[in-house]
C-alpha positions in Angstrom: 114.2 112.7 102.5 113.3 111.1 105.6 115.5 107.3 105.9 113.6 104.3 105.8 113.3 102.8 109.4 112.3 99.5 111.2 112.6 98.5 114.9 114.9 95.6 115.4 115.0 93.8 119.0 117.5 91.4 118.1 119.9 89.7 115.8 121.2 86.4 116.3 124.1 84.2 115.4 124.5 80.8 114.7 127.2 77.8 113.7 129.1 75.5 112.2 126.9 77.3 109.2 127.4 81.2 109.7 124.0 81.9 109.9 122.0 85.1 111.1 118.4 85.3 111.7 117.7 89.6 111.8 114.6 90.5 113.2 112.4 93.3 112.0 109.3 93.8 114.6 105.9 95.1 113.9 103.2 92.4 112.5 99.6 92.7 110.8 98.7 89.1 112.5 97.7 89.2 116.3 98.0 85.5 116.1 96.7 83.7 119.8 99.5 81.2 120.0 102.7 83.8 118.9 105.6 83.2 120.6 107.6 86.0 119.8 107.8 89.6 121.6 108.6 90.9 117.7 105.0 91.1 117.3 104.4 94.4 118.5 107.2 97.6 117.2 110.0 97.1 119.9 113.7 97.3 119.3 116.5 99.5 118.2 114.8 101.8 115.5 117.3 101.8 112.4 117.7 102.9 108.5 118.5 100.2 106.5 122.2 101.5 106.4 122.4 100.5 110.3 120.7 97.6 110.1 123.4 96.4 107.0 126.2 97.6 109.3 124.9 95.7 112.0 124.5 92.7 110.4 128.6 93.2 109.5 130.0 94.3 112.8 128.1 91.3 114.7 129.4 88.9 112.5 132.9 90.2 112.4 132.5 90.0 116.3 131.7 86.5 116.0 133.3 84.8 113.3 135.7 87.8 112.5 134.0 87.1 108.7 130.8 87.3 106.8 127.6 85.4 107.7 127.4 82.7 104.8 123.3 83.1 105.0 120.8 85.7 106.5 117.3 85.3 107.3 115.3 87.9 107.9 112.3 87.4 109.8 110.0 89.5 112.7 107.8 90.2 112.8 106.4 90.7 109.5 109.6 91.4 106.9 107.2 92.8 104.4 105.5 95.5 106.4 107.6 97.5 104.9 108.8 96.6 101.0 110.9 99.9 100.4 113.0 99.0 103.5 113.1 95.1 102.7 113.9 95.3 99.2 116.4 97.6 99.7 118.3 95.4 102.7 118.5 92.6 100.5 120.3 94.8 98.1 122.6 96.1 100.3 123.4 92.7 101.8 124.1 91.4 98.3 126.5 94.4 97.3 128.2 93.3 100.7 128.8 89.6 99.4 126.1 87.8 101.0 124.8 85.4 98.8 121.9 83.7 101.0 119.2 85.4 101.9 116.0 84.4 103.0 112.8 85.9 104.3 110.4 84.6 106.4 107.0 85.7 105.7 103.5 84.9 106.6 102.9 85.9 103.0 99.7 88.0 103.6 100.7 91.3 101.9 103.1 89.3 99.2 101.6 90.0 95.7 103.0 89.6 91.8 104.6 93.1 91.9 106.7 93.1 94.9 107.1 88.9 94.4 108.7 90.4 90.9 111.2 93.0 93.1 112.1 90.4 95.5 113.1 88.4 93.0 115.3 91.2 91.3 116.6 92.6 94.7 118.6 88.9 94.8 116.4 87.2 97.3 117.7 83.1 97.7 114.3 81.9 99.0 111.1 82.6 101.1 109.8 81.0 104.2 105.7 81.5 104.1 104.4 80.4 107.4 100.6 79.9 107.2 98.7 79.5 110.2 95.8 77.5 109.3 94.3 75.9 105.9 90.5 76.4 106.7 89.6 80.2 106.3 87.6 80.5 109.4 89.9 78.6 111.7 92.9 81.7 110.0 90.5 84.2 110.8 90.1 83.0 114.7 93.8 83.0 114.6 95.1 85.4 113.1 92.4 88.1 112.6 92.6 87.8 108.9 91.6 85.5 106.3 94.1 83.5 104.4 92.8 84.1 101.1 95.8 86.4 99.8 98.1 83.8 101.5 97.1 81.1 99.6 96.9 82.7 96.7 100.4 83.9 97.3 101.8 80.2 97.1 100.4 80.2 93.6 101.9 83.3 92.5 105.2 82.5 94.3 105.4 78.9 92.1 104.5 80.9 89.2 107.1 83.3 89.5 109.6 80.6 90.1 110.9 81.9 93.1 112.2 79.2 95.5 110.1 79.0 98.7 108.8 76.3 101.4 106.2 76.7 103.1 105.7 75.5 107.2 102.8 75.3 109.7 102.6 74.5 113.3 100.3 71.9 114.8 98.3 72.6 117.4 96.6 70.1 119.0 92.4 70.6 118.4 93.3 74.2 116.2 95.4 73.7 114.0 95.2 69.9 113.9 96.6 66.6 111.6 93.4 67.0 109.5 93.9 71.1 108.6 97.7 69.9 107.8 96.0 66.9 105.4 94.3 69.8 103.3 96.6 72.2 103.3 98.9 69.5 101.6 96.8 68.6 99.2 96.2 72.0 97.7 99.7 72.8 97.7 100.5 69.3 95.7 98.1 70.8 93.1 100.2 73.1 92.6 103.8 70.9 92.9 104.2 68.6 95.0 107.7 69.0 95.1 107.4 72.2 97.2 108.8 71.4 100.2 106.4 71.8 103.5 107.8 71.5 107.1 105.8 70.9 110.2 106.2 72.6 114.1 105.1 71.5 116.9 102.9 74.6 119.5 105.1 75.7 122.0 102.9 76.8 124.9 105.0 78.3 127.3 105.9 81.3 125.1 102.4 81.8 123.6 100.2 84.5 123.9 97.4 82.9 124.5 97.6 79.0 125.9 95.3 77.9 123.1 96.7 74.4 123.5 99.4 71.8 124.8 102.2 70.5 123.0 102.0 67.8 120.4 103.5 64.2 120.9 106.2 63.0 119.2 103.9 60.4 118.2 101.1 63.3 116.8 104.2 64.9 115.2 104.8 61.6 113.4 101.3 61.0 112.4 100.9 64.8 110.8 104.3 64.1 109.4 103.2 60.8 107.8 99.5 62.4 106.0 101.8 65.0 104.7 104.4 62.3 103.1 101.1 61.2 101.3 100.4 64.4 98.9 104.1 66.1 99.2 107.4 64.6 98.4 109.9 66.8 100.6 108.5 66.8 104.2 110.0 68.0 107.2 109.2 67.9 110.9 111.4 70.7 113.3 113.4 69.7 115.7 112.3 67.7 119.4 112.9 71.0 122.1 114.2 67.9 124.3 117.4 66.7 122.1 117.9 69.8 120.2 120.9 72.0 121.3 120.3 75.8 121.1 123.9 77.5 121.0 124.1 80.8 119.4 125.0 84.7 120.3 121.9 86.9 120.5 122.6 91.2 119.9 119.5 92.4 122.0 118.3 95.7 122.2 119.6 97.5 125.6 116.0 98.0 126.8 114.6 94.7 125.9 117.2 92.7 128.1 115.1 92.0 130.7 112.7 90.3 128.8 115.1 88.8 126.5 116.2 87.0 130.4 112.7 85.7 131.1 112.3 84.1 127.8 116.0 82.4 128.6 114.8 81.1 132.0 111.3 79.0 130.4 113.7 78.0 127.6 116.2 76.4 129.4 112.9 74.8 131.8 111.9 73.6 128.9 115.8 72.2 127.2 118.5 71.4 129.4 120.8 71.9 126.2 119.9 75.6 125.6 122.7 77.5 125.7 122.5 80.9 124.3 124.5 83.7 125.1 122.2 87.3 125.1 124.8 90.4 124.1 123.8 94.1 124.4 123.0 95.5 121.0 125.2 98.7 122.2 128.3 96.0 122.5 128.6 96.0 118.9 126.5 99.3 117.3 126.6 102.2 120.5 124.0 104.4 121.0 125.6 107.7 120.5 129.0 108.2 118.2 132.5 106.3 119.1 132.1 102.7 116.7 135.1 101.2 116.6 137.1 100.6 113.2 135.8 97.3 111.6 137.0 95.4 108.3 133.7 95.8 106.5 132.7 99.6 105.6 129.6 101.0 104.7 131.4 103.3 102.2 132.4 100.2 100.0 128.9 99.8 98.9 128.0 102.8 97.4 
């Protein structure tokens, strides 16, 4: 039986909260403004025994303990159910407890909502791009149809998720934010909704510039109308970015461009970029660790 595989270009590391964001690469969008090079299948290609062992060995190489939460993002997570399911699974027989997904929620329907529910999953991230079917389309290449009726299924289910969107100025703008709220508060308004701001420099395409604080606030404030738990992320200016990336060998180079316009952009950026072959080698010779494989079967 041939292993179930997916490309992962990085994995990264974060504190005080032991938190890892895994990457799984390969996406059904082809969304203008992504900012990610996890959109198209690059990365270390792994079975989900490697990417479990991975997870361990990079946080024993960090904290010398387990992560207290993993989110697993891309990338589209659900490209693949058979692999996802089965991570979380293995990730909860190692004593993770927290685990997330981050999902633009296009391919998420009742049956595999139901097995991500059994599998242990903690929550779900769904990241719609746009409110207004045409504008998704434009966007993304797909209508958001499925996604939207995903949010209902997901509340039905009673599986806990948020759901986030970016603005972008003239696109993706205060008014598509306004109606996107209201639906969801007609379904609960006590799902909580967070709000991004573009970032241009790492798009695709340079749809757009980035929001002002002050449109930040306003999109922030028509949300606060319909929802009751609204966030906005964090100002690139004051935020501090200090956390150990695992990249795959071959993606280094790019991994260094994408360092040099963040830190352009945020004086505090400070990550530190690891090879992936640090921690999981190519070929043979991985060093002993305290967390085995072996123990979860």
């Amino acid at each position: 039986m041939i292993p179930l595989k997916r490309r992962i270009p990085s994995i990264s590391l974060a504190s005080p909260v032991k938190s890892v964001l895994l990457i799984l690469s390969g996406c059904n969008f082809n969304c203008r403004g992504c900012i990610t090079i996890a959109r198209k299948p690059l990365g270390r290609e792994l079975s989900v025994e490697e990417t479990v062992e991975l997870v361990l060995k990079a946080s024993e190489y960090v904290w010398n303990s387990l992560p207290e939460k993993v989110m697993i993002g891309g990338g589209e997570p659900t490209l693949s159910p058979s692999y996802l399911i089965k991570l979380i699974r293995l990730l909860k027989r190692a004593s993770i407890d927290n685990i997330q997904i981050k999902t633009n929620g296009y391919l998420l329907n009742s049956c595999m909502i139901k097995e991500l529910k059994q599998s242990g999953l903690s929550s779900l991230v769904v990241d719609i791009k746009a409110f207004t079917d045409k504008n998704h389309k434009w966007y993304t290449g797909k209508s958001n149809k499925r996604i939207l009726k995903a949010i209902k299924l997901l509340n039905n289910h009673n599986l806990n998720f948020s759901v986030r969107m970016i603005l972008i100025p003239g696109i993706v703008d205060i008014d598509e934010i306004r109606r996107m709220c209201i639906f969801i508060s007609h379904i609960d308004r006590a799902i909580p909704f967070k709000i991004y701001g573009f970032s241009p420099e790492h798009a695709r395409e340079k749809i757009s510039h980035r929001p002002s604080r002050i449109e930040l606030l306003r999109a922030y404030r028509e949300a606060k109308l319909y929802l009751d738990n609204v966030r906005v992320g964090s100002d690139p200016e004051t935020f501090t970015f200090e956390y150990i990336e695992f990249r795959d060998d071959d993606l280094l180079e790019r991994y260094a461009k994408i360092d040099e316009i963040s830190r352009l952009l945020n004086r505090n950026w400070n990550i530190r970029g690891v090879p992936m072959s640090r921690i999981l080698p190519l070929k043979g010779g991985d060093r002993e660790d305290n967390y085995s494989l072996s123990s979860l079967y």
